[in-house]
Z-matrix of the N, CA and C atoms (Angstrom, degrees):
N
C 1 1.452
C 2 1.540 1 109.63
N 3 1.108 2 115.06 1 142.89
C 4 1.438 3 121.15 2 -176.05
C 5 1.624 4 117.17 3 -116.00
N 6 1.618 5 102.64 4 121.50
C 7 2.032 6 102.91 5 -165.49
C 8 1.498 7 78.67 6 -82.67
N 9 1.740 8 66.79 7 -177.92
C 10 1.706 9 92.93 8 -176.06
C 11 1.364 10 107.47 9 -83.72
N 12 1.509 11 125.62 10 -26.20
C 13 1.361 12 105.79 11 173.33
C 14 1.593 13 118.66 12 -54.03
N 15 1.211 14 106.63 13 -38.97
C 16 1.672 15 112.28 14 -178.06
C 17 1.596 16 113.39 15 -56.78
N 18 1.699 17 107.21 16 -31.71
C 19 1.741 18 108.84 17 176.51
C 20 1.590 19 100.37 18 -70.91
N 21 1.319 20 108.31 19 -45.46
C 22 1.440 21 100.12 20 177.24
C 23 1.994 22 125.46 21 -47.21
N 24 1.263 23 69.91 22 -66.10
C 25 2.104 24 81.58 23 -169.87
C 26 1.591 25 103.66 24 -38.40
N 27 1.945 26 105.64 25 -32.27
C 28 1.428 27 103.41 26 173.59
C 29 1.559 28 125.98 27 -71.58
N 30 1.190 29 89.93 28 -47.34
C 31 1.536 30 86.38 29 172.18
C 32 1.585 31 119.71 30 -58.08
N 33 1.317 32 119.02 31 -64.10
C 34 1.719 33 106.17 32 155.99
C 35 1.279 34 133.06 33 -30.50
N 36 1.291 35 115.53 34 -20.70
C 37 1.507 36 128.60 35 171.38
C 38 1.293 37 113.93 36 -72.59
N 39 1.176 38 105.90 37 -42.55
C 40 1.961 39 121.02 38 -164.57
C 41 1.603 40 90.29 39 -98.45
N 42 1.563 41 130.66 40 -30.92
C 43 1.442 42 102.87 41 170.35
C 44 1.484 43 149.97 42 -94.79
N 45 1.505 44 81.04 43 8.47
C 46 1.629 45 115.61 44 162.48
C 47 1.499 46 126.41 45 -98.99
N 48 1.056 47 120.84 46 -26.28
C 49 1.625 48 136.29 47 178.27
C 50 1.277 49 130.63 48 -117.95
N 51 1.376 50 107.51 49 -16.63
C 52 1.745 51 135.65 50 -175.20
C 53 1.699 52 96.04 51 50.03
N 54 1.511 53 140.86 52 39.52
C 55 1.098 54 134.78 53 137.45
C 56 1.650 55 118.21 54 -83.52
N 57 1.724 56 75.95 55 136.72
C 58 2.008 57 96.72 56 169.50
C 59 1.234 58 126.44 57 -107.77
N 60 1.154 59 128.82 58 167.32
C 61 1.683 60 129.39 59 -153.92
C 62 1.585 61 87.27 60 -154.05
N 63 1.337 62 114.11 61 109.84
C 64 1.384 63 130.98 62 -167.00
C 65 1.497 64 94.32 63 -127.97
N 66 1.654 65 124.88 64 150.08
C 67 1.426 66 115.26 65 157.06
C 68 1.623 67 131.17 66 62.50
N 69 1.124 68 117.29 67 -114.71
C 70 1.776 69 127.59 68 173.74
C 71 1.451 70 98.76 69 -76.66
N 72 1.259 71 103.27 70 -49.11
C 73 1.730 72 96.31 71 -172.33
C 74 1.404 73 108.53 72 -51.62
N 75 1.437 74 111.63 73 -84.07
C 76 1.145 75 113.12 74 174.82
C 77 2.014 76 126.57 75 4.90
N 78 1.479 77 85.66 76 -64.91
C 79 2.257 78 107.72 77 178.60
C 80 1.965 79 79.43 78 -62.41
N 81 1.170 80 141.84 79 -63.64
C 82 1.463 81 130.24 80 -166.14
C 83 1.785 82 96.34 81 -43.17
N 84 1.483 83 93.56 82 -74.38
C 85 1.681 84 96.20 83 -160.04
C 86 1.519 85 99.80 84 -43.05
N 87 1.397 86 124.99 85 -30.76
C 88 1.904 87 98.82 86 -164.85
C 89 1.347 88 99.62 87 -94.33
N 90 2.004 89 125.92 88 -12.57
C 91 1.285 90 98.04 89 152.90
C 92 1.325 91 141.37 90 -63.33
N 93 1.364 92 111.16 91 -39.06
C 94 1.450 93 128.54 92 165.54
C 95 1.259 94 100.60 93 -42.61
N 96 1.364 95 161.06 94 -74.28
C 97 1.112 96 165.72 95 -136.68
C 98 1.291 97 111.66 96 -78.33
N 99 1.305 98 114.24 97 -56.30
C 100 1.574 99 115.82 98 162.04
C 101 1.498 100 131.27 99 -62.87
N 102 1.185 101 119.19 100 -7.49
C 103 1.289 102 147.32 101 173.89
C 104 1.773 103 105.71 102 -81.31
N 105 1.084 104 115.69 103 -60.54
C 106 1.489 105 130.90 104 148.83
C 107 1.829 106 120.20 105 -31.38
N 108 1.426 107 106.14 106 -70.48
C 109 1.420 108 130.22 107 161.89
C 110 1.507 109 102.29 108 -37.25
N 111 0.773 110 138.64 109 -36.32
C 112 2.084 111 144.01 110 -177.24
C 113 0.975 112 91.60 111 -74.14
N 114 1.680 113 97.22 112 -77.96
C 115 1.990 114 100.46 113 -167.41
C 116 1.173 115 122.15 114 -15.67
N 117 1.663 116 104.17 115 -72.51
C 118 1.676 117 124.18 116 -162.30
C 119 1.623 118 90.20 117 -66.69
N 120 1.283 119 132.88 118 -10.78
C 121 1.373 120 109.28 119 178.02
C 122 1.671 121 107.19 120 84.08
N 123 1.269 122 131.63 121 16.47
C 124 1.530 123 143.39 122 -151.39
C 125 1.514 124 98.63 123 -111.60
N 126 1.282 125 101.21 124 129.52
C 127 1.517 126 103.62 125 179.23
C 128 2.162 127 125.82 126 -62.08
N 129 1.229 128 78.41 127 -30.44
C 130 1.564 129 84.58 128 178.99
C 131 1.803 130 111.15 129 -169.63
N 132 1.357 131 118.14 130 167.16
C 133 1.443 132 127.20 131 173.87
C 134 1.327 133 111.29 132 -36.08
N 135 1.172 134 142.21 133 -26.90
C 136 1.580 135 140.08 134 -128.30
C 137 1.742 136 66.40 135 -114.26
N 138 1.364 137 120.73 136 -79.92
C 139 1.411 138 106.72 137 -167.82
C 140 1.777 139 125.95 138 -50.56
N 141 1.243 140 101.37 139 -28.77
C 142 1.474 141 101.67 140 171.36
C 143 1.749 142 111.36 141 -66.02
N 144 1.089 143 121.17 142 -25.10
C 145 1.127 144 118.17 143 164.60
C 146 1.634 145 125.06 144 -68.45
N 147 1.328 146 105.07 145 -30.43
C 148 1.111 147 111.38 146 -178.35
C 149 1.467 148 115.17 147 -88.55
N 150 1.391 149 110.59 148 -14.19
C 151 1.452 150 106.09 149 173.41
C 152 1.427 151 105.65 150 -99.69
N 153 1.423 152 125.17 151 -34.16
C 154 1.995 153 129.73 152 159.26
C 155 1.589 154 76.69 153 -23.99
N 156 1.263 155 114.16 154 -122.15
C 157 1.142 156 135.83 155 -157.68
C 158 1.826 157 125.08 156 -20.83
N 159 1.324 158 122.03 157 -20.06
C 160 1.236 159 135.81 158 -173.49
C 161 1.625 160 95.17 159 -102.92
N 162 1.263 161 135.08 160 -19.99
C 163 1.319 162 133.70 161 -141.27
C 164 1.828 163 99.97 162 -119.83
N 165 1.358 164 102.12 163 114.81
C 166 1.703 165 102.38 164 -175.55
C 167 1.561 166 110.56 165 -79.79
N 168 1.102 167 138.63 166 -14.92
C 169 1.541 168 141.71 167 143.29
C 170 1.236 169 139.13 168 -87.90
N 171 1.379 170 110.21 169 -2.03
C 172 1.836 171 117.39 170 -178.73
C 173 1.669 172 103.95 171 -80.21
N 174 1.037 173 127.46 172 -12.01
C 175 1.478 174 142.64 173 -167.64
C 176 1.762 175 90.81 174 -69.02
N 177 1.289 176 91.69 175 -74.17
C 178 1.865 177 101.62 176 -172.97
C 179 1.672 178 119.03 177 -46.82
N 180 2.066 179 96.72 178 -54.84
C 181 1.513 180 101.67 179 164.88
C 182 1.571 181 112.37 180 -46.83
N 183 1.014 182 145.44 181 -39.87
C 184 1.322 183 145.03 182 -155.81
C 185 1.541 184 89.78 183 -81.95
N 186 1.366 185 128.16 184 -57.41
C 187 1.309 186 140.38 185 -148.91
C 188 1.716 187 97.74 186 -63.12
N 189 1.596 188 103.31 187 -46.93
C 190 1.361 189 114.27 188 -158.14
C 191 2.255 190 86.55 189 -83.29
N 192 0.788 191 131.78 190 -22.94
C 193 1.278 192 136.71 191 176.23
C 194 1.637 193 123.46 192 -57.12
N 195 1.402 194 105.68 193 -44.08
C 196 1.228 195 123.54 194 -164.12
C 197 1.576 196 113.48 195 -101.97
N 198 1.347 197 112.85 196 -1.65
C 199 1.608 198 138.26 197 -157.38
C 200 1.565 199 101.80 198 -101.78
N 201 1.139 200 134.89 199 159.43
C 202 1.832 201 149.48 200 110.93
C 203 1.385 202 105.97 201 -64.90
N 204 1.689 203 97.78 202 97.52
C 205 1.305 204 98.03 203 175.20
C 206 1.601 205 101.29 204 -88.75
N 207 1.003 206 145.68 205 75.75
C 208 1.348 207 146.83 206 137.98
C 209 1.367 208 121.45 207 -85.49
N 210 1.408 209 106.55 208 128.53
C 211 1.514 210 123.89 209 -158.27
C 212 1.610 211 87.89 210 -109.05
N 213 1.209 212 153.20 211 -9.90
C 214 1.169 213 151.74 212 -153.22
C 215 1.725 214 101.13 213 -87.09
N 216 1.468 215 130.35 214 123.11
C 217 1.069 216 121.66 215 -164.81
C 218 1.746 217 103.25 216 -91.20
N 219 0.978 218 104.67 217 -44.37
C 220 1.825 219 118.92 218 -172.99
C 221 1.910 220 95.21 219 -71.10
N 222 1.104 221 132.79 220 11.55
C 223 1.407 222 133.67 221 -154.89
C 224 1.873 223 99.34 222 -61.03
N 225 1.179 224 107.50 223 -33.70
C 226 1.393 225 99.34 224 168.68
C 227 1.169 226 102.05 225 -129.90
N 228 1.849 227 93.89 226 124.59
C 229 1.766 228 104.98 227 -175.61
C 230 1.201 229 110.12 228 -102.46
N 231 1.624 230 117.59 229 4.49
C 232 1.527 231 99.32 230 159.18
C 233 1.404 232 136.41 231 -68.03
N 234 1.393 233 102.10 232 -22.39
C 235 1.617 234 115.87 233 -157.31
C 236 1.739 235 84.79 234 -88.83
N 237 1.153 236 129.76 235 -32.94
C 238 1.708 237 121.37 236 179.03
C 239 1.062 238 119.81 237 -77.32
N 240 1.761 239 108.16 238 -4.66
C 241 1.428 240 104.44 239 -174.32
C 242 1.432 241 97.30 240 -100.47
N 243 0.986 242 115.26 241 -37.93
C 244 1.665 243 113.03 242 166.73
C 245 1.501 244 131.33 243 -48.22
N 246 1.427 245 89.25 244 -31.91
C 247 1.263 246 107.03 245 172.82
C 248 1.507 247 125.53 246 -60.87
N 249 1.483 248 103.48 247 -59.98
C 250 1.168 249 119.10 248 -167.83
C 251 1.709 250 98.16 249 -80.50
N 252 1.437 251 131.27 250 -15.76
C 253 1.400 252 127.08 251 165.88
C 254 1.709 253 135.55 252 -82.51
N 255 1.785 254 95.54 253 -21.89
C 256 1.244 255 84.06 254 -178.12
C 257 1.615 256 86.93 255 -144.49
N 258 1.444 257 149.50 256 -14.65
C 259 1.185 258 127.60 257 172.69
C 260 1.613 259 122.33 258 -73.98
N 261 1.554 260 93.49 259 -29.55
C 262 1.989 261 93.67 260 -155.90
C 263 2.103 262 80.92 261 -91.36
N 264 0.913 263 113.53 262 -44.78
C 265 2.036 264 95.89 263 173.27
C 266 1.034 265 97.82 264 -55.11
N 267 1.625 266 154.12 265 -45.37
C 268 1.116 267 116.71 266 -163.04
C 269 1.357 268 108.61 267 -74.44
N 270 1.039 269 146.39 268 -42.56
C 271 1.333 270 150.49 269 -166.56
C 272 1.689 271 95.54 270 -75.79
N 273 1.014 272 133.28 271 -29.88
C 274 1.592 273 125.23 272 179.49
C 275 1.366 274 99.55 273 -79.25
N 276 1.398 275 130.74 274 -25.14
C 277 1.357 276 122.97 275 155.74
C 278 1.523 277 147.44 276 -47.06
N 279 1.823 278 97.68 277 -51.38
C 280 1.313 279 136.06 278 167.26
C 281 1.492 280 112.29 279 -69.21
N 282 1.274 281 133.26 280 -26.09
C 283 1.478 282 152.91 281 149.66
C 284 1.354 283 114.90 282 -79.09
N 285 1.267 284 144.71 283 -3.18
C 286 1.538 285 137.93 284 173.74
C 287 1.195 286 90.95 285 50.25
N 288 1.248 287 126.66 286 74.79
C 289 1.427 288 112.71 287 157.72
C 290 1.145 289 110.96 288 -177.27
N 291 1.751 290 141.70 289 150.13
C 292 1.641 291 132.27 290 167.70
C 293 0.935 292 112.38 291 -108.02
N 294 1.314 293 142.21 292 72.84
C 295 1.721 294 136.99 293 169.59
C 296 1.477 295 103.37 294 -75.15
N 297 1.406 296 128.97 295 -73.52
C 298 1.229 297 140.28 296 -156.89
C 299 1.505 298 116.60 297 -39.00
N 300 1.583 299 114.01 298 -44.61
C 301 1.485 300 115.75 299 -157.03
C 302 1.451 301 99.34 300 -109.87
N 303 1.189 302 103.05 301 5.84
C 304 1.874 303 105.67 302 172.46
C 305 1.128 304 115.58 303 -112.58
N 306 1.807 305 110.68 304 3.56
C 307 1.726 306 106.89 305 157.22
C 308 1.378 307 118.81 306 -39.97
N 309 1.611 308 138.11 307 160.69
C 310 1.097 309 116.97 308 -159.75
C 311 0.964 310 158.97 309 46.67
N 312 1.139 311 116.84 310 -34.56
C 313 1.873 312 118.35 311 169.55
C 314 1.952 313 103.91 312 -64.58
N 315 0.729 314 76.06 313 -35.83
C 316 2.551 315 68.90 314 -173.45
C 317 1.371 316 100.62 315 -117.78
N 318 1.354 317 100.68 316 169.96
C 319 1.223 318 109.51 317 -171.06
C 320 1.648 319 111.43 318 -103.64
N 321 1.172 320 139.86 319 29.64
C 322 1.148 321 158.30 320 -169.32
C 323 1.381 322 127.59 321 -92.08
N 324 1.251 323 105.72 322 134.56
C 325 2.248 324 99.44 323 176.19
C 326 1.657 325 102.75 324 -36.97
N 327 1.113 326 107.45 325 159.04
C 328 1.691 327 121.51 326 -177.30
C 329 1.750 328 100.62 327 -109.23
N 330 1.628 329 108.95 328 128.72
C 331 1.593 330 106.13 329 -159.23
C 332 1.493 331 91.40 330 -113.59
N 333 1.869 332 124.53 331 114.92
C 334 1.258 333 98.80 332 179.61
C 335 1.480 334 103.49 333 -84.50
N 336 1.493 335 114.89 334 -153.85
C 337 1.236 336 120.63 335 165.99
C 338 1.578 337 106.36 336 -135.65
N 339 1.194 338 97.56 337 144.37
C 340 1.465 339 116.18 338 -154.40
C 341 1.476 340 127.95 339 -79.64
């Protein structure tokens, strides 16, 4: 069963970050939360809400809690390799032109198309 502090902390969640917690996530975020709830030593959600809200750094901890903090941009190199094999030729096709996939290879100004 899910209290209302837990609808709350979400909704403060989603109206500060515009992330949603649908499904599996959702069971993550209220483990995460209760995991939190230990830490602080806090008897239950209702007070974690009440200290979220009173607390000028618990905002970020929460933020950075509930996140993939991976900063790595290429983090999945399949989807760039796909990319760079069959989306950006097709469109350099549909454009008469190869700028995109000849970044790098020469040493030359880069010509977009307009």
């Amino acid at each position: 069963m899910v209290n209302t502090a837990f609808i709350a902390i979400e909704k403060f969640i989603r109206d500060r970050s515009m992330l949603y917690f649908k499904g599996n996530k959702r069971q993550v975020l209220k483990a995460r939360l209760e995991e939190r709830v230990a830490f602080l030593g806090l008897p239950d959600l209702a007070s974690y809400l009440d200290f979220l809200q009173s607390s000028g750094s618990e905002e970020s901890t929460l933020m950075d809690l509930i996140t993939t903090n991976e900063t790595f941009f290429f983090r999945n190199g399949s989807q760039f390799d796909y990319l760079m094999k069959n989306i950006i030729p097709a469109m350099e096709i549909k454009r008469g032109m190869q700028v995109i996939s000849s970044w790098g290879k020469q040493n030359r100004p880069l010509l977009l198309p307009s």
